[in-house]
C-alpha positions in Angstrom: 21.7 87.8 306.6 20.3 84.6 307.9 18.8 84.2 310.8 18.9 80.9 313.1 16.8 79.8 315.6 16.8 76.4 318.0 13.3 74.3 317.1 13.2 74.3 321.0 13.6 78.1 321.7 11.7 79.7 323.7 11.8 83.4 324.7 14.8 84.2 322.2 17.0 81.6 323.5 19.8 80.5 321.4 18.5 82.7 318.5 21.2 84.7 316.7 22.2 86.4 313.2 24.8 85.4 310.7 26.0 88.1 307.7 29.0 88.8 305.4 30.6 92.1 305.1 33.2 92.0 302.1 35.0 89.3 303.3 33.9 89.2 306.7 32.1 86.8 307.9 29.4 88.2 311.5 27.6 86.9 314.3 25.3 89.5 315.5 26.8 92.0 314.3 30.9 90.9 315.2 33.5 89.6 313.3 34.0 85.9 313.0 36.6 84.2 310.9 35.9 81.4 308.6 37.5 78.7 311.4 35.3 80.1 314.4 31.9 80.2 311.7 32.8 76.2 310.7 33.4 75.2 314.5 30.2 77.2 315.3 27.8 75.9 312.4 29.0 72.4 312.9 27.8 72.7 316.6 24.7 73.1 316.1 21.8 70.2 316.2 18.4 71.1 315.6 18.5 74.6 314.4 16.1 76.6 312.0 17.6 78.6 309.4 15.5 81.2 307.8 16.2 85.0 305.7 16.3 88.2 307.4 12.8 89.7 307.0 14.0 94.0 307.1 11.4 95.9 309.4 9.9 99.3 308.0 11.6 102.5 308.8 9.1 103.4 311.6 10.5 101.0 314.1 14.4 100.8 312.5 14.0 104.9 313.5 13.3 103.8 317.3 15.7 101.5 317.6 17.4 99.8 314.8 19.7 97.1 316.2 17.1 94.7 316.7 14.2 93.7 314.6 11.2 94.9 316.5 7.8 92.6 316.2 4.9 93.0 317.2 2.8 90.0 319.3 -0.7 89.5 318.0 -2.5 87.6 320.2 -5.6 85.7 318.6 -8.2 83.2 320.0 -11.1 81.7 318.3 -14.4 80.9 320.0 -17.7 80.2 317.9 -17.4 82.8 315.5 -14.0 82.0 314.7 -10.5 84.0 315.0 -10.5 87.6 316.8 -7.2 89.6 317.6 -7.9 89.6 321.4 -4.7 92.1 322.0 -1.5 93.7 320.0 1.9 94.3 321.7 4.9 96.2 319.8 7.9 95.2 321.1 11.3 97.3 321.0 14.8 95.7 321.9 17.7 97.6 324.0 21.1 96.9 324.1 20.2 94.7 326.9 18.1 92.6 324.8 20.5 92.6 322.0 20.3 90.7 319.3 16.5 90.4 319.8 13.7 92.4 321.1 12.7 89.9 324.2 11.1 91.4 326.6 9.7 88.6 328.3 10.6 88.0 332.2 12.5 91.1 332.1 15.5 90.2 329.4 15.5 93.7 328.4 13.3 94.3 325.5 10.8 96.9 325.9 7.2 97.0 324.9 4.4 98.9 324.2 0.3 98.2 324.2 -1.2 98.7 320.3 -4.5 99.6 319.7 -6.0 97.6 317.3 -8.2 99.8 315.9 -6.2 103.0 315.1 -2.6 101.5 315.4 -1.5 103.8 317.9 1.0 102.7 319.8 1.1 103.4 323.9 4.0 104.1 326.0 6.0 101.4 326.6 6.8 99.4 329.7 10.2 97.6 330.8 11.3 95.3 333.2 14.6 94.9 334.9 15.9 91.8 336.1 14.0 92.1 339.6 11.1 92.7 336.9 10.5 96.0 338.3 8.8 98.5 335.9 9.2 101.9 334.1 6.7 103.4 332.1 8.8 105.5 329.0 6.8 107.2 326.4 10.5 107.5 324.3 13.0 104.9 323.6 15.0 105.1 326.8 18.2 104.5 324.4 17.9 106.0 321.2 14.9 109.2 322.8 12.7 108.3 319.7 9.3 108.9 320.4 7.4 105.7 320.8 3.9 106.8 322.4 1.8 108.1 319.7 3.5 106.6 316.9 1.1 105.4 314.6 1.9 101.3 313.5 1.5 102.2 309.3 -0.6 98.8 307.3 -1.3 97.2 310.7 -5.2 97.0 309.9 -4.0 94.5 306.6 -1.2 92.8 308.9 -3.8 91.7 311.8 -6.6 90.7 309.0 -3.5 88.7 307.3 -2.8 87.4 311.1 -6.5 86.2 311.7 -6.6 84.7 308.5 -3.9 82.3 309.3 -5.2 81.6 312.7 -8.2 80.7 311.2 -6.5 77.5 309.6 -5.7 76.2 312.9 -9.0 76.2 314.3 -7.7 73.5 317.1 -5.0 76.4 318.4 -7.9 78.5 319.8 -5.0 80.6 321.9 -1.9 82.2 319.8 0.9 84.4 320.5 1.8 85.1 316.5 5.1 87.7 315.7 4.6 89.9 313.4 7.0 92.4 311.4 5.5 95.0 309.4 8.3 95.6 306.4 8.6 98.3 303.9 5.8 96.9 301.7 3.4 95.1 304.0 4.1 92.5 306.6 6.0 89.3 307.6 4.7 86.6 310.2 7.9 85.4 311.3 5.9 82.5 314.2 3.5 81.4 315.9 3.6 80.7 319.9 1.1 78.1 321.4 2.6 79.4 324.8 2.0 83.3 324.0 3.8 84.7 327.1 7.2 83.7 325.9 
């Protein structure tokens, strides 16, 4: 699976997934024949093509249509880099094919704690951005408050490593994916709301 991403995107937009089945070809998950994949690759200017990084089994198991990152915020000030706050971040078939949960585009997310990895309940927003607090999955009813993030002490020393080479970007929004044997950073966000 490759995933590919606009070099202008912001919050998720214009992001989506490309696979083969046997002979199938899929976007985000549906079928596509060969003439609709040429006529949809040839359309696009200024895209980002990168491999499908697989998330570990903790967050496939609440919900596995979406990979689900998790947002490391860092800042540096004269000590250099600290992980100022973590964010896990769950999609919905709302948010489908991503787990955006920014300005209420249906993603869901939950608060981290740094320190232990426990994961808090999770908040959503619908499109008036109201909220609802849910300590499950509101789709899938797997448990999300409580779970405990597995390697996330190594994946946020691996994050402030890399923010310390960018000690002129003294505020970033960096996605993370923990994976079956450690972590991925799939980006870094200068604007870290989106």
């Amino acid at each position: 699976v490759a995933v590919f991403r606009p070099h202008w995107s912001g919050g998720g937009e214009g992001v989506f997934f490309v696979g083969r089945q046997e002979r199938e070809w899929l976007v985000n998950g549906r079928t596509a024949t060969y003439r609709q994949m040429r006529s949809l690759l040839g359309s696009l200017d200024r895209y980002i093509v990168t491999a499908f990084v697989a998330q570990a089994e903790y967050a496939r198991h609440i919900y596995g249509r979406t990979t689900n990152t998790i947002r490391v915020l860092t800042l540096i000030d004269d000590d250099g880099p600290f992980v100022a706050s973590v964010a896990h971040r769950f999609g919905t078939s709302r948010s489908f094919p991503i787990d955006n949960f920014h300005q209420g585009r249906g993603g869901i997310c939950a608060a981290v704690n740094a320190e232990t990895g426990i994961l808090g309940p999770a908040l959503s927003l619908d499109e008036r951005l109201a909220r609802t607090w849910h300590s499950d999955h509101p789709e899938t009813g797997s448990r999300i408050e409580g779970v405990t993030v597995p390697g996330l002490a190594r994946a946020l020393a691996g994050v402030t490593a890399a923010a310390s080479c960018f000690s002129e970007a003294t505020c970033v929004g960096w996605d993370l994916l923990i994976t079956g044997d450690g972590f991925s950073l799939l980006e870094a966000n200068a604007a870290p709301g989106s």
